[in-house]
N, C-alpha and C positions, 0 to 999 in steps of 0.2 A: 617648599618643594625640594626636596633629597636631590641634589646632585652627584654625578660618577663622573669618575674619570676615564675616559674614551682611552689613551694612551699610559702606556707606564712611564716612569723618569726616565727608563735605556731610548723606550722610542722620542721620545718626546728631546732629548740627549743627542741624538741618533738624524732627526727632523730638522734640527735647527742647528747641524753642524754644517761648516763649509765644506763642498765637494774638494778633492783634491785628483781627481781623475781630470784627463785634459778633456776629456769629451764632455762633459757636465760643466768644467771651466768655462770652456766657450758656449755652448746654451743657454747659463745663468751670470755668466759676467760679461757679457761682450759689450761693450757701452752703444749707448746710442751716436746717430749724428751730431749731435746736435754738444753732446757730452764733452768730449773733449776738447770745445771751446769753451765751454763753462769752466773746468778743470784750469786748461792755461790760464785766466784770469786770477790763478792763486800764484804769491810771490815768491815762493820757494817751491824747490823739487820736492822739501817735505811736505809742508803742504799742497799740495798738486797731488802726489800720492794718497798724503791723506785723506783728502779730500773726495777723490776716484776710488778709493777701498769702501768709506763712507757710502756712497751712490750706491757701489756695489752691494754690500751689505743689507741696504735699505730695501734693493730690490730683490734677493735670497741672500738670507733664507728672513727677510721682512721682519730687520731689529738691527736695535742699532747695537755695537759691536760691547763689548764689557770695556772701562775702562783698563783691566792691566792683561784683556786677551790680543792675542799674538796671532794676526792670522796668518795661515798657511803660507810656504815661500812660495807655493805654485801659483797662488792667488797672486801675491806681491809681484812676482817676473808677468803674470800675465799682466795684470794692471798696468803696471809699469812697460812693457813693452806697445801697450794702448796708448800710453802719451807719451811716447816719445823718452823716458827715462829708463835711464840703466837700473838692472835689479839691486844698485848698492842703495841708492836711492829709498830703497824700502825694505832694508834687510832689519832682520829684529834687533840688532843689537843698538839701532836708533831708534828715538822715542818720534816715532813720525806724524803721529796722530798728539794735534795741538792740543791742549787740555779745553778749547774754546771751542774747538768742533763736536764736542760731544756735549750734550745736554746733563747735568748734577743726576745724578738718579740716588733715589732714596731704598735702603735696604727693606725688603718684605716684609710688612707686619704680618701677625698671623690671623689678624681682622681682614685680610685681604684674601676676596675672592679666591678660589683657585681656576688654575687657568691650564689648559683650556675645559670648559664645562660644556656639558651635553643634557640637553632635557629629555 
């Protein structure tokens, strides 16, 4: 069965980018209760950050971040001011995200699926 693709690469680019508007910040990153007791259980600020960006991420835009992508500072200050950390704590010039928080990911074959598909 012929598959199409519903979106082009800009929307699809476009969908799956972080909001940097403060009003879309707080709608899609505001942690739960319950969150940033989890979060303190991590032994550094960097991990703590990383950790809380992570969460975020997973829950918008639902994917876990690129290994060498840098997300936004308005993201990092907001995250950051959620648990209790200063914005240097997760400014990009530190590698704040542990290489053990992020799962290996294998680059695209061109045997794979595309994604996303529409019947």
């Amino acid at each position: 069965m012929a598959r199409r693709r519903v979106l082009t690469e800009d929307q699809w680019a476009n969908f799956l980018a972080v909001p940097s508007d403060e009003r879309e910040l707080i709608r899609h990153y505001t942690l739960g209760r319950d969150d940033p007791d989890i979060v303190a259980t991590k032994r550094t600020a960097r991990n703590r950050i990383g950790y809380a960006v992570l969460l975020c991420y997973l829950r918008h835009p639902d994917r876990v971040p690129d290994p060498d992508e840098i997300p936004p500072l308005a993201l990092l200050a907001f995250v950051a001011r959620q648990v209790g950390l200063g914005p240097a704590a997760g400014s990009p010039t530190s590698r704040y995200l542990s290489p053990n928080h992020l799962p290996r990911r294998r680059k695209p074959s061109p045997a794979d699926p595309p994604c996303p598909t529409s019947s």
